[in-house]
TORMIRO-182951 format. One record per residue (C-alpha): residue number from 0; residue in three letters; x, y, z. Coordinates in steps of 0.2 Angstrom, whole numbers, plus 5000, padded with zeros to 4 digits. Layout:
[NUM; "ALA"; [X; Y; Z]],
...
This chain:
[0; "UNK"; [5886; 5891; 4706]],
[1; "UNK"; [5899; 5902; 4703]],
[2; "UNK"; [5917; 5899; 4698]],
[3; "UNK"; [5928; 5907; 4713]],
[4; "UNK"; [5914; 5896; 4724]],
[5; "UNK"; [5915; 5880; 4716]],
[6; "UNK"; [5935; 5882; 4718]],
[7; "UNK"; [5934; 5886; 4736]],
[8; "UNK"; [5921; 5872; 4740]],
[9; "UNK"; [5933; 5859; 4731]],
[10; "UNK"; [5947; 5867; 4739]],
[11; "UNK"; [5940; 5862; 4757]],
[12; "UNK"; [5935; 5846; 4751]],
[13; "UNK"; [5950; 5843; 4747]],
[14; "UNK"; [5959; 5847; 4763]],
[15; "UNK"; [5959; 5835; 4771]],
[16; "UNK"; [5968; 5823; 4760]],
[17; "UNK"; [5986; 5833; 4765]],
[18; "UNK"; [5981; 5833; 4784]],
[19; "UNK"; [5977; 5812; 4783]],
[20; "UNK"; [5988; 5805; 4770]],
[21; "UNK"; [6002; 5819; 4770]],
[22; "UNK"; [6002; 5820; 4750]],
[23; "UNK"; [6011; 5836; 4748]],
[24; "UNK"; [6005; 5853; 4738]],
[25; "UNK"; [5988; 5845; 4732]],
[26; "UNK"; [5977; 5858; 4737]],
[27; "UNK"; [5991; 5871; 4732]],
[28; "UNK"; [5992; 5861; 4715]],
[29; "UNK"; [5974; 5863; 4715]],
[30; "UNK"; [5971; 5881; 4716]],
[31; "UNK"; [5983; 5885; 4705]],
[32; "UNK"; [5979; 5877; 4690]],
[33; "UNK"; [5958; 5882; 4688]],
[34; "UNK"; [5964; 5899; 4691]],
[35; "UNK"; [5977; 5903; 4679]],
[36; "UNK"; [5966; 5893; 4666]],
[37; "UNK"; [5951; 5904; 4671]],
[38; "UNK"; [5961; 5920; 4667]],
[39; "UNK"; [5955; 5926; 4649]],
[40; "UNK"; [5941; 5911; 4647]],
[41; "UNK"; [5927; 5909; 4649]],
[42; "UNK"; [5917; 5899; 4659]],
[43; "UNK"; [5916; 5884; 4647]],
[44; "UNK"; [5934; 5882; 4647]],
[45; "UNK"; [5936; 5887; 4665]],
[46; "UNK"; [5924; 5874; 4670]],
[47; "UNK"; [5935; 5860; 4658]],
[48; "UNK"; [5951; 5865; 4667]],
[49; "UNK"; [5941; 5863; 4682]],
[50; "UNK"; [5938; 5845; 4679]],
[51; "UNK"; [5956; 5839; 4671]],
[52; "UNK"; [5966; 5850; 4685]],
[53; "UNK"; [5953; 5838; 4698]],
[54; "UNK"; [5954; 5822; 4691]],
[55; "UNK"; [5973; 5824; 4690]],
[56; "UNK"; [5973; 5825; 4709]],
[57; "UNK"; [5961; 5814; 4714]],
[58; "UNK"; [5973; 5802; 4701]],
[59; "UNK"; [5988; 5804; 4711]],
[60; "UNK"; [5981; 5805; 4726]],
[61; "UNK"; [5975; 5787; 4724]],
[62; "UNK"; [5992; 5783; 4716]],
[63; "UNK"; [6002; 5790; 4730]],
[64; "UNK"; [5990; 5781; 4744]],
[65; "UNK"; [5990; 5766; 4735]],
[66; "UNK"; [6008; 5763; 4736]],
[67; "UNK"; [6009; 5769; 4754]],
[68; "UNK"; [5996; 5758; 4759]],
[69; "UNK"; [5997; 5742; 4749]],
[70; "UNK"; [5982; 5729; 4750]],
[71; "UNK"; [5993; 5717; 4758]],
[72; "UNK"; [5998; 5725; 4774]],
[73; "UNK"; [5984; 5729; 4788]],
[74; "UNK"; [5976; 5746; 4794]],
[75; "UNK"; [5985; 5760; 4796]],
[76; "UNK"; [5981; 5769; 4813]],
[77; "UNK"; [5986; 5789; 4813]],
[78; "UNK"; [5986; 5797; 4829]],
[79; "UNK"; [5982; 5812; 4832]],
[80; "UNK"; [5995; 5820; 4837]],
[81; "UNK"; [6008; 5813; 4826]],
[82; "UNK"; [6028; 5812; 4829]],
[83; "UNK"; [6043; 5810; 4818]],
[84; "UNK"; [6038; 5791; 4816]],
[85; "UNK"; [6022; 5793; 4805]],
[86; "UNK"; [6010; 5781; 4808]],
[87; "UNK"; [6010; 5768; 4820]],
[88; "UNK"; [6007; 5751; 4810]],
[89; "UNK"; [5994; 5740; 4821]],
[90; "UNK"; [5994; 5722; 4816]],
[91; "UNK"; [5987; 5704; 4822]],
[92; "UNK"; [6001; 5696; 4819]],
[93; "UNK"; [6013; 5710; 4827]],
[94; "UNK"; [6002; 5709; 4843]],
[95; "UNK"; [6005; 5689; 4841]],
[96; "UNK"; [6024; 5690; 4840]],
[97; "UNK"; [6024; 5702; 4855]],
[98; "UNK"; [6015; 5691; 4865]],
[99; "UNK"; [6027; 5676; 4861]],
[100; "UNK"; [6040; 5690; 4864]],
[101; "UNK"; [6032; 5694; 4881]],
[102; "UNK"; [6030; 5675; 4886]],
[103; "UNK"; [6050; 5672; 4883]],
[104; "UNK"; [6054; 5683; 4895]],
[105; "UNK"; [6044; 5678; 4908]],
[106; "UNK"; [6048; 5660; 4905]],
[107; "UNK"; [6069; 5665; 4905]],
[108; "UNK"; [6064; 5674; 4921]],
[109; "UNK"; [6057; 5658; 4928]],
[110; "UNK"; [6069; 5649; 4921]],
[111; "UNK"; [6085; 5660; 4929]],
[112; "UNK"; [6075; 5658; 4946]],
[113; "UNK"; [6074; 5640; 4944]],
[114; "UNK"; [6091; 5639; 4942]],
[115; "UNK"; [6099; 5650; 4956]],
[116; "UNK"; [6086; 5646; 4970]],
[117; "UNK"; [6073; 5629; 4964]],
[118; "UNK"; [6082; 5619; 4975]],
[119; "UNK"; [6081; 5629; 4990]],
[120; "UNK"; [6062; 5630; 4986]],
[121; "UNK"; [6061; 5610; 4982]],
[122; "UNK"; [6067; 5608; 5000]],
[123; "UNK"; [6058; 5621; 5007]],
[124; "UNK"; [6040; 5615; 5000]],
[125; "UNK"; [6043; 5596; 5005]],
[126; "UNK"; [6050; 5598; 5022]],
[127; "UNK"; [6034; 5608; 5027]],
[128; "UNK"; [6023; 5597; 5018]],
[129; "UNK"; [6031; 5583; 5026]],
[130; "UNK"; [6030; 5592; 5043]],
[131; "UNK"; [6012; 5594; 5041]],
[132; "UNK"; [6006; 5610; 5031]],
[133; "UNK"; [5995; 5605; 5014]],
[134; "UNK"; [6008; 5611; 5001]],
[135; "UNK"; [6011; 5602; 4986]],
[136; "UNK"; [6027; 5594; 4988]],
[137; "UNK"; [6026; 5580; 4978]],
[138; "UNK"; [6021; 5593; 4962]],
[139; "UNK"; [6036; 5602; 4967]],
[140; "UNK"; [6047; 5586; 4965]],
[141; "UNK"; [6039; 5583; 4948]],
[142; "UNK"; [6044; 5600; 4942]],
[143; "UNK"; [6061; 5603; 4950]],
[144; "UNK"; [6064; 5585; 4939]],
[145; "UNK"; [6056; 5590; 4923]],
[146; "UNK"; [6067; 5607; 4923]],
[147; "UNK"; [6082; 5595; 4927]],
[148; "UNK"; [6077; 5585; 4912]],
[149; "UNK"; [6081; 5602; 4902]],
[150; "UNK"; [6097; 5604; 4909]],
[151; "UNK"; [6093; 5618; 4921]],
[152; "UNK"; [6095; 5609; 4937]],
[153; "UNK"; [6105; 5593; 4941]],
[154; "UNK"; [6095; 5579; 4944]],
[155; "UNK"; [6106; 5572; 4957]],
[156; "UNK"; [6106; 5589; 4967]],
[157; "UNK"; [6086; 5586; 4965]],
[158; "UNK"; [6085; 5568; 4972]],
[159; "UNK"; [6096; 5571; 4989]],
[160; "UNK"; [6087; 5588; 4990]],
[161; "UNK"; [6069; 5579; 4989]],
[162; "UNK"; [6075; 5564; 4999]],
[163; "UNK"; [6081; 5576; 5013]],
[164; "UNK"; [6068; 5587; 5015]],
[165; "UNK"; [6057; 5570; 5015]],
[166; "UNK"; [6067; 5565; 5030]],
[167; "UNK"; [6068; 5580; 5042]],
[168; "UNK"; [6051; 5586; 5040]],
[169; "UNK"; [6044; 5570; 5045]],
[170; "UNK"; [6056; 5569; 5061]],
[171; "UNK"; [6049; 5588; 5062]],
[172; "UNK"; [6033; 5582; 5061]],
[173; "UNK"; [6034; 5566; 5072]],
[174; "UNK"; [6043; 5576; 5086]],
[175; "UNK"; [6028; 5591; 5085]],
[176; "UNK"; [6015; 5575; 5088]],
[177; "UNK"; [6024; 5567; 5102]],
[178; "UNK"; [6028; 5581; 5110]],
[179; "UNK"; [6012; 5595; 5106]],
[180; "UNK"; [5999; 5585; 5099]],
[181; "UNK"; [5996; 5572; 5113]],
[182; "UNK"; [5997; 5586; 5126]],
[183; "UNK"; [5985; 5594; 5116]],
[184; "UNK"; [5973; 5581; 5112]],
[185; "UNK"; [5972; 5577; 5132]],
[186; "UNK"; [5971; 5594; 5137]],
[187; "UNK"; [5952; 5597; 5134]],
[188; "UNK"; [5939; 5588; 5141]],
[189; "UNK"; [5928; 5581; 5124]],
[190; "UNK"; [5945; 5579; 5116]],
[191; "UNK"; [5950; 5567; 5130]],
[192; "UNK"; [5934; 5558; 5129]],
[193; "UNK"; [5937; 5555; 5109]],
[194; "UNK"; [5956; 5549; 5113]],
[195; "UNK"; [5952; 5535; 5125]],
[196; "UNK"; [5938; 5528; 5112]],
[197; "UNK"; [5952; 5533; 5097]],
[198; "UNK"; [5968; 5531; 5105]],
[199; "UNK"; [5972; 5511; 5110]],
[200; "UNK"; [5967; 5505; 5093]],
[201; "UNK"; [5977; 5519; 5086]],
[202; "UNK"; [5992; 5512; 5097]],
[203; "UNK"; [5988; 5496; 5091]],
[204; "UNK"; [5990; 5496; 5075]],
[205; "UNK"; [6004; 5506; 5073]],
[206; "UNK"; [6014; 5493; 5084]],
[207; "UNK"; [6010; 5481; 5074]],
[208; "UNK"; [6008; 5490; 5056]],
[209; "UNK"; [6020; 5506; 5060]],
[210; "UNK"; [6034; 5503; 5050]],
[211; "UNK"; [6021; 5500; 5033]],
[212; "UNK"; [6009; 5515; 5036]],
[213; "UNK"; [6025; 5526; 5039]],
[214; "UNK"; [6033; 5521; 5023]],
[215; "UNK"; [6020; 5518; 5011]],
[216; "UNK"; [6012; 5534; 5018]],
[217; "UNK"; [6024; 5545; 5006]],
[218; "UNK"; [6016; 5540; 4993]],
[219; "UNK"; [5998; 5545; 4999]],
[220; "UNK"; [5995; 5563; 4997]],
[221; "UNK"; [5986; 5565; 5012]],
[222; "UNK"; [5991; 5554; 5022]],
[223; "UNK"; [6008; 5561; 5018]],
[224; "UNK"; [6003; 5575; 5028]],
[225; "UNK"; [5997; 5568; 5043]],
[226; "UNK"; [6008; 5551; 5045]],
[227; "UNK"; [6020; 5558; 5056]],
[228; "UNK"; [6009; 5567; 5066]],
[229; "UNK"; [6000; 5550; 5069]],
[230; "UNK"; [6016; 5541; 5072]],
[231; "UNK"; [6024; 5555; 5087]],
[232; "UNK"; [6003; 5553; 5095]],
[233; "UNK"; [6003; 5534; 5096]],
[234; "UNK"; [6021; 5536; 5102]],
[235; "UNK"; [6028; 5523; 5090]],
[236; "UNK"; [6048; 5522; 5094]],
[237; "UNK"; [6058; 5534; 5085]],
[238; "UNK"; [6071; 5522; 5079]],
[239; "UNK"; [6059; 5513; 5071]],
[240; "UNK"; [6050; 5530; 5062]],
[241; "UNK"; [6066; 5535; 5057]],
[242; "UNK"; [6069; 5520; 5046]],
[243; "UNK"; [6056; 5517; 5038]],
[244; "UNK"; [6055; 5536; 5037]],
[245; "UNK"; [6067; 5537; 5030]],
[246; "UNK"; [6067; 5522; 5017]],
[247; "UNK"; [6052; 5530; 5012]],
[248; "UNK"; [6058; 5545; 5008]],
[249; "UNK"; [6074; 5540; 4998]],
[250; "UNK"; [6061; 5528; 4987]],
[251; "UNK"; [6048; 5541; 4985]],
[252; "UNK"; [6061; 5555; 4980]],
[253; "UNK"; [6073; 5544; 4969]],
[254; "UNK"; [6055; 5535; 4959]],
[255; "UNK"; [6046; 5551; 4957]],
[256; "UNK"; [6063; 5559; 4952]],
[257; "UNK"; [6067; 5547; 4939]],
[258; "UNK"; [6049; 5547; 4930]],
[259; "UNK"; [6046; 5565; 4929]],
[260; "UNK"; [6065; 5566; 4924]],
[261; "UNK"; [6065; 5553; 4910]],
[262; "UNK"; [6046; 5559; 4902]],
[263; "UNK"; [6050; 5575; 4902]],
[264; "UNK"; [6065; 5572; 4893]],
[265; "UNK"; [6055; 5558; 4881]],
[266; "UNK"; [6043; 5575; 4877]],
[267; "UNK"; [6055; 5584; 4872]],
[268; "UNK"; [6063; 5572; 4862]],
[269; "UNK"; [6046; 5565; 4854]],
[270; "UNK"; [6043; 5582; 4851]],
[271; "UNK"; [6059; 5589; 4842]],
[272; "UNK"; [6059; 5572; 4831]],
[273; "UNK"; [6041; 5567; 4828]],
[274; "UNK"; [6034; 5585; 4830]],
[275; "UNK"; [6018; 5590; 4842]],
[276; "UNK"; [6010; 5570; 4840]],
[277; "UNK"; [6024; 5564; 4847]],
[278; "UNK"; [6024; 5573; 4862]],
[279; "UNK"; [6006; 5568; 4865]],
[280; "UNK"; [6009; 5550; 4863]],
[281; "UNK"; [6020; 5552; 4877]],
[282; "UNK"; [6009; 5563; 4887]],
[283; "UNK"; [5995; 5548; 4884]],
[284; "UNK"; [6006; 5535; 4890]],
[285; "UNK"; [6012; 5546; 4905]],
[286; "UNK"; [5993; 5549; 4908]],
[287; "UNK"; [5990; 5528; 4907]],
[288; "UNK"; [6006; 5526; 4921]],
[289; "UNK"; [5996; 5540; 4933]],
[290; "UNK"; [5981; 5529; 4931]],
[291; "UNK"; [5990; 5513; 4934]],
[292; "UNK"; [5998; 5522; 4950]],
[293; "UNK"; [5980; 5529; 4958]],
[294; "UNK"; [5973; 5509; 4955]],
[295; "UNK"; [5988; 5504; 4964]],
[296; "UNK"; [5986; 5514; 4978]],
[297; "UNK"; [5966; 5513; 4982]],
[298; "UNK"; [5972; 5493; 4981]],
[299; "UNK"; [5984; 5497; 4993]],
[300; "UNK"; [5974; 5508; 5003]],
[301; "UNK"; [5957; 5493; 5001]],
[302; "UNK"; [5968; 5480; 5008]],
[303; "UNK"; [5976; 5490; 5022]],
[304; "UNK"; [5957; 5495; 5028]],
């Protein structure tokens, strides 16, 4: 192999390494060197040169990638079209801090719209529940009183807000079953059929029991839903709906307030003092109190059967 085409092999060999790692004047360096040291040699000596002027190249080369790339930091990534800003350094733990990054915005976002328009939504949500649509109402009271517990909404402003929306859309709900759903239920004939088997023990027991089932029927999810409804059909007297309506709601919203606003606030203290197991021994014994309140209710329920 010839001299001139060992040099222009190596030369292409080498090429690459100022496209890739930008190392200035390599292959320049390179092609100098052998031939000025060829010029009145032989080929022993041209061969020599050849070797040191390589090994030079190769040494900074590795030198000069080394400290640009030290073993501590991850993989470069080059595009390939390249702009003023070099490489463009991809890391798992810049991907991580960008999602954190990414998840506090979002969560001041939420936060800001809790702020300026929860309540509105609080009432909105529990006054339709309470009028007869499956929405989670009593989910929406927990979290309008956990964000309360961190100072973005007054917990006061939460406990009228709920109770309110409690009361209205029960007398919303009462007034659409007095008025609509009896018409309805004895406008069709199988419907009618069902109402006078259905109907007088219906009547019955909410003259007798009324003022119980409307009350305790906040605290029931489903019969939540359907309690006024049943109240307006029987035709129970309003007076008598609305107080125990409304007792019902004032107790629901001011109890289910009060426990989502104080364990929140317990968390978050537990947490800030005793770190992440403090937080979970109040989320256990929050756990323990939701237990103790589904027994209490299927009692409840048992006995009322």
């Amino acid at each position: 192999m010839s001299l001139p085409y060992t040099l222009d092999l190596s030369r292409r060999r080498l090429a690459h390494l100022d496209d890739t790692f930008g190392v200035p004047n390599i292959v320049d360096h390179f092609r100098a060197g052998p031939e000025v040291s060829a010029i009145g040699k032989g080929r022993r000596n041209a061969s020599v040169a050849l070797d040191r002027n390589l090994e030079t190249a190769l040494d900074q080369t590795r030198n000069r990638v080394r400290d640009e790339c030290h073993s501590a930091l991850p993989r470069l990534e080059f595009p390939r079209n390249a702009d003023s800003h070099a490489a463009i350094l991809r890391t798992p733990t810049g991907r991580v801090t960008q999602y954190v990054q990414d998840l506090r915005t979002l969560a001041g976002r939420v936060t800001h719209f809790v702020h300026h328009y929860g309540l509105f939504f609080l009432f909105a949500i529990v006054c339709l529940e309470s009028a007869g649509l499956w929405l989670p109402g009593e989910t929406a009271l927990i979290a309008a009183a956990v964000y309360a517990s961190e100072g973005h909404l007054s917990i006061v402003g939460v406990v009228l807000v709920a109770a309110a929306a409690a009361i209205i859309g029960d007398n919303i709900g009462y007034w659409l079953g007095r008025e609509v759903g009896r018409r309805l239920i004895y406008r069709y004939g199988w419907a009618r059929r069902i109402a006078d088997k259905v109907m007088p023990p219906a009547e019955r027991f909410f003259a007798r029991h009324g003022g119980k089932a409307v009350f305790l029927a906040r605290f029931f999810g489903g019969v939540r839903v359907t309690g006024a409804w049943m109240a307006g059909i029987t035709r129970m007297s309003w007076w008598r709906f609305l107080f125990w309506n409304a007792s019902g709601g004032i107790v629901w919203a001011v109890a289910v307030s009060l426990i989502a606003f104080y364990a929140g606030k317990a968390a978050a203290d537990s947490i800030g003092r005793y770190g992440v197991f403090g937080g979970i021994g109040i989320v256990g014994l929050l756990v323990l109190g939701l237990v103790g309140l589904h027994l209490w209710r299927r009692r409840v329920a048992e006995q009322g059967a």
